[in-house]
C-alpha positions as CSV (number, residue, x, y, z in Angstrom):
1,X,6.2,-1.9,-8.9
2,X,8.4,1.2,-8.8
3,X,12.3,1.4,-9.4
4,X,12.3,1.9,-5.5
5,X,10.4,-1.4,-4.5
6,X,12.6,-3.2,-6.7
7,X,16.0,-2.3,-5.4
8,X,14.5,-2.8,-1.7
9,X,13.7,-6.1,-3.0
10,X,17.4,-6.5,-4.6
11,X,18.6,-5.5,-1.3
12,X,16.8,-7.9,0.6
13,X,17.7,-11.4,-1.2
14,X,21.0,-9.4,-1.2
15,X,21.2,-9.8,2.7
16,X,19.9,-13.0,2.7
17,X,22.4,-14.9,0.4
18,X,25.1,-12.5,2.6
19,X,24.1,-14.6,5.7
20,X,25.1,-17.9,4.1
21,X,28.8,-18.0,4.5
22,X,28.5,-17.2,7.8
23,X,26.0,-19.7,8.5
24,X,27.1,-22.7,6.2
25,X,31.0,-22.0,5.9
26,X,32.0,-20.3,9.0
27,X,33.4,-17.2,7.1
28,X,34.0,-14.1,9.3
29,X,36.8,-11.6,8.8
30,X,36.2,-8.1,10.6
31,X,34.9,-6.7,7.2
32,X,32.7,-9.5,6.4
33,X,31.7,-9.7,10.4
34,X,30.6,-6.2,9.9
35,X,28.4,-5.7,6.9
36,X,26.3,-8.7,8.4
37,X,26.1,-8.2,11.8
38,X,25.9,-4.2,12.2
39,X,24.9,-2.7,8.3
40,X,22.1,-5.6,7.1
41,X,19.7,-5.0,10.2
42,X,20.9,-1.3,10.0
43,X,19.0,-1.3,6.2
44,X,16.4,-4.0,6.5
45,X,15.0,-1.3,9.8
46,X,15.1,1.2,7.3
47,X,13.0,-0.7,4.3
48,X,10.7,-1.9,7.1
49,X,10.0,1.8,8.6
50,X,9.8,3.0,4.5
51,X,7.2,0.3,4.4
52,X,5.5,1.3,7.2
53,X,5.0,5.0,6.5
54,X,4.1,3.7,2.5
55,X,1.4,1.3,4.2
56,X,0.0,4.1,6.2
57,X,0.0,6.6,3.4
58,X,-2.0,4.2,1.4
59,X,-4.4,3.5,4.1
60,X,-5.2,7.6,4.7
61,X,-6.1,7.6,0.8
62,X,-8.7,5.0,1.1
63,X,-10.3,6.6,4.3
64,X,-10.3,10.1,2.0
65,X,-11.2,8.3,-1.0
66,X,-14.3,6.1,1.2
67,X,-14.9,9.9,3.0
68,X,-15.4,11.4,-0.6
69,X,-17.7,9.2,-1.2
70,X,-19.9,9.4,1.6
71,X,-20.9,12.9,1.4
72,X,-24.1,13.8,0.5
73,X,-24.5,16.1,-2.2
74,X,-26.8,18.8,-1.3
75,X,-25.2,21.4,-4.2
76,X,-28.8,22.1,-5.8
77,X,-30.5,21.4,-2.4
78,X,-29.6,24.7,-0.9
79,X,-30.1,27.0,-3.7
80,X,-34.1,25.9,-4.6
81,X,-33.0,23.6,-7.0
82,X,-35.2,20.4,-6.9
83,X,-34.1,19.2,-10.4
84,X,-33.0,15.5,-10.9
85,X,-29.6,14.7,-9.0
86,X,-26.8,13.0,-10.7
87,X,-26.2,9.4,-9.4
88,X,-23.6,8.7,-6.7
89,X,-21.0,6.6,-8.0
90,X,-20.7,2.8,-6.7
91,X,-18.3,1.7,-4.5
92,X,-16.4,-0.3,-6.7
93,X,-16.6,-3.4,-4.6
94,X,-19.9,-2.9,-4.1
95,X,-22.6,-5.3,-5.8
96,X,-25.2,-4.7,-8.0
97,X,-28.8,-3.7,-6.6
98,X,-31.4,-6.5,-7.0
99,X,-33.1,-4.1,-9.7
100,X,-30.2,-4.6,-11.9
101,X,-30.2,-7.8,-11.9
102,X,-34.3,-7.9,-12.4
103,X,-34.1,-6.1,-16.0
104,X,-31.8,-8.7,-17.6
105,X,-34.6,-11.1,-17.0
């Protein structure tokens, strides 16, 4: 977790425990009144869009990271090379083939 994630966390529980006087003990002077009701939802929208954008940035680098993988390799193919290929790599969530399995036998 990065120094960032953990003051939007600290801000957060921050806001939460700010909304119990007003809801338990009826506390609300203009100041007070303020920060709750117009600067909390101002900076939770903001975490929440930060969020967003972070969730979205993570999912473009699987779909380049699943692309990558994907692509044939046809480097020795096209210059008359037929020597052995190096293997693909695995997905990493990917099982094991049937004939790994078979040799441990």
């Amino acid at each position: 977790m990065s120094r960032r994630e953990l003051i939007e966390w600290v801000v957060m529980l921050l806001m939460i425990v700010a909304w119990w006087p007003r809801i338990f003990l009826g506390y609300d002077p203009l100041w007070y009144h303020i920060l709750v009701y117009y600067v909390s939802p101002v900076i939770l929208v903001l975490i929440t869009v930060r969020r967003i954008r972070a969730n979205q940035e993570g999912f473009r680098y699987s779909e380049r990271m699943m692309q990558g993988l994907e692509k044939p390799d046809v480097s020795g193919s096209e210059a008359g090379e037929s020597g052995p290929q190096p293997p693909r790599p695995q997905l990493p969530f990917a099982p094991p083939s049937r004939n790994d399995d078979d040799d441990e036998s």
